[in-house]
KEFIDO-702840 format. One record per residue (C-alpha): residue number from 1; x, y, z. Coordinates in nm, 3 decimals, decimal comma, padded with zeros to 5 digits. Each point is the difference from the previous one (the first is absolute). Last residue first. Layout:
residues N
PT  nr      c1      c2      c3
PT NUM       X       Y       Z
...
end
This chain:
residues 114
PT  nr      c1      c2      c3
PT 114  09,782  13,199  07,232
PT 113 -00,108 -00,367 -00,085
PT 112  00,113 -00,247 -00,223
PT 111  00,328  00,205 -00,046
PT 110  00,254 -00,284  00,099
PT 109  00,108  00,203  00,260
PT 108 -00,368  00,098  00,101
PT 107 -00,089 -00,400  00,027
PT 106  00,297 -00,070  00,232
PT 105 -00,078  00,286  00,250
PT 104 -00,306 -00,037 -00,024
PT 103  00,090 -00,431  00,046
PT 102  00,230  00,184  00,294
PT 101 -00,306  00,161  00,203
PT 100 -00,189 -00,311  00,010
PT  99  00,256 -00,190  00,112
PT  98  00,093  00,151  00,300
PT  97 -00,432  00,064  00,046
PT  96 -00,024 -00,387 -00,008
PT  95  00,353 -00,008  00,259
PT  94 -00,184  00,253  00,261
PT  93 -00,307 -00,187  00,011
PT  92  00,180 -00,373  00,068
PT  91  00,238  00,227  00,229
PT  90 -00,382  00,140  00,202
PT  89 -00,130 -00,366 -00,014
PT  88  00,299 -00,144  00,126
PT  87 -00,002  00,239  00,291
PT  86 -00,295  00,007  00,076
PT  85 -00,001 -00,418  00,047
PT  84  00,326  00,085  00,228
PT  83 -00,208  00,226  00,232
PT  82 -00,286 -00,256  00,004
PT  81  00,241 -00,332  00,085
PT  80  00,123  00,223  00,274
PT  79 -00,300  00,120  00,127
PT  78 -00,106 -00,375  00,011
PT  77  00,341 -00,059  00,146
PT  76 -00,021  00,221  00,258
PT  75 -00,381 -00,108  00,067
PT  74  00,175 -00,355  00,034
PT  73  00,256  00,082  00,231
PT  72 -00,274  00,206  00,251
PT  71 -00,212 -00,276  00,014
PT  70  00,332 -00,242  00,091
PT  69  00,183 -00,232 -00,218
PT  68  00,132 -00,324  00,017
PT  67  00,264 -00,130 -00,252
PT  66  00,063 -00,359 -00,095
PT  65  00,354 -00,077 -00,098
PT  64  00,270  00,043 -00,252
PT  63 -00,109  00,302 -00,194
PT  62  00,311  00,247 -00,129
PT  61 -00,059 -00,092 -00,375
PT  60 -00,334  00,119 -00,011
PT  59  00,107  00,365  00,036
PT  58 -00,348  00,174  00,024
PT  57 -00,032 -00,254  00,342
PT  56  00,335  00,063  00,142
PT  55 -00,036  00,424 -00,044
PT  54 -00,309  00,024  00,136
PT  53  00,108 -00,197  00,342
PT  52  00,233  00,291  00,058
PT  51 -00,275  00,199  00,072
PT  50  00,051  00,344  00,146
PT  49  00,261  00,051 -00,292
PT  48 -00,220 -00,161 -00,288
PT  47 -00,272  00,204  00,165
PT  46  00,180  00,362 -00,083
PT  45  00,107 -00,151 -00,296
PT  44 -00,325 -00,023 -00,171
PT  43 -00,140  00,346  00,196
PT  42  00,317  00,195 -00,157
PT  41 -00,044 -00,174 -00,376
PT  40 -00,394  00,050  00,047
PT  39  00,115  00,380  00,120
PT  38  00,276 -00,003 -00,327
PT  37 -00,322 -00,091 -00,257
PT  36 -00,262  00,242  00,212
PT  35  00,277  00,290 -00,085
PT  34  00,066 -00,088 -00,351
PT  33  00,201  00,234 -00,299
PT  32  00,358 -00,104  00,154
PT  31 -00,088 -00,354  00,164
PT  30 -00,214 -00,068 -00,326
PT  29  00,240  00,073 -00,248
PT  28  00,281 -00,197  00,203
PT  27 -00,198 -00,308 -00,005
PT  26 -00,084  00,057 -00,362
PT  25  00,353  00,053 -00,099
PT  24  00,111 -00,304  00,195
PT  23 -00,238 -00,195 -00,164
PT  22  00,076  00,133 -00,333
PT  21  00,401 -00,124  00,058
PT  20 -00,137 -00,337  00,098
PT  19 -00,210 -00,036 -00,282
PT  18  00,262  00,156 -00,271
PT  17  00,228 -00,292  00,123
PT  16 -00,257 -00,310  00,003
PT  15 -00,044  00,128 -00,391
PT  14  00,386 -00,059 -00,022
PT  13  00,032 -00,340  00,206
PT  12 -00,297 -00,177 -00,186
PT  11 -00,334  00,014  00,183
PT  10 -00,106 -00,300  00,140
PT   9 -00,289 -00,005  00,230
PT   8 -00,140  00,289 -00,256
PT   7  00,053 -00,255 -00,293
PT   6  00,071  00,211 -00,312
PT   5 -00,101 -00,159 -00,321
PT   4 -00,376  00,215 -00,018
PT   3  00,244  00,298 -00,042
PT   2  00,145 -00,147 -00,257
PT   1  00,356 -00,023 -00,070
end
């Protein structure tokens, strides 16, 4: 298999696997070694807690009707939609360096580097 095969929408059960599992490490990386990732993880469900509402519209399954919202609802949401955009960014960052470290790893095992 090429790398160039692999659809990313699609990934066969085994590479879908090794995601997951390197998700998980990342997520758990960045909680241990991260105090701005686990107060963006506090602040995130702090407001999901205060704001049911949150919840409904990031779960687009749960919408049946019309919502209004108030000022306040939609700067929580704004902050909300902000805290979770960190967050990506900060696990997107985490999972390059993940990676980084084990083609080293990779490339001093096979002794193209030492």
């Amino acid at each position: 298999m090429r790398l160039g095969d692999i659809d990313i929408y699609n990934l066969p059960l085994w590479l879908n696997g090794i995601y997951e599992e390197l998700d998980k490490k990342c997520v758990e990386e960045l909680k241990k070694e991260s105090a701005f990732y686990n107060q963006v993880m506090k602040e995130s469900g702090e407001l999901l807690e205060e704001y049911p509402f949150i919840s409904t519209l990031i779960d687009r399954d749960k919408i049946t009707e019309p919502i209004r919202l108030t000022v306040s609802e939609v700067k929580s949401l704004s902050k909300f939609l902000a805290l979770d955009a960190e967050r990506r960014d900060m696990e997107t960052i985490q999972m390059y360096l993940m990676g980084s470290r084990h083609m080293m790893q990779l490339l001093r095992t096979i002794k193209v580097i030492q």
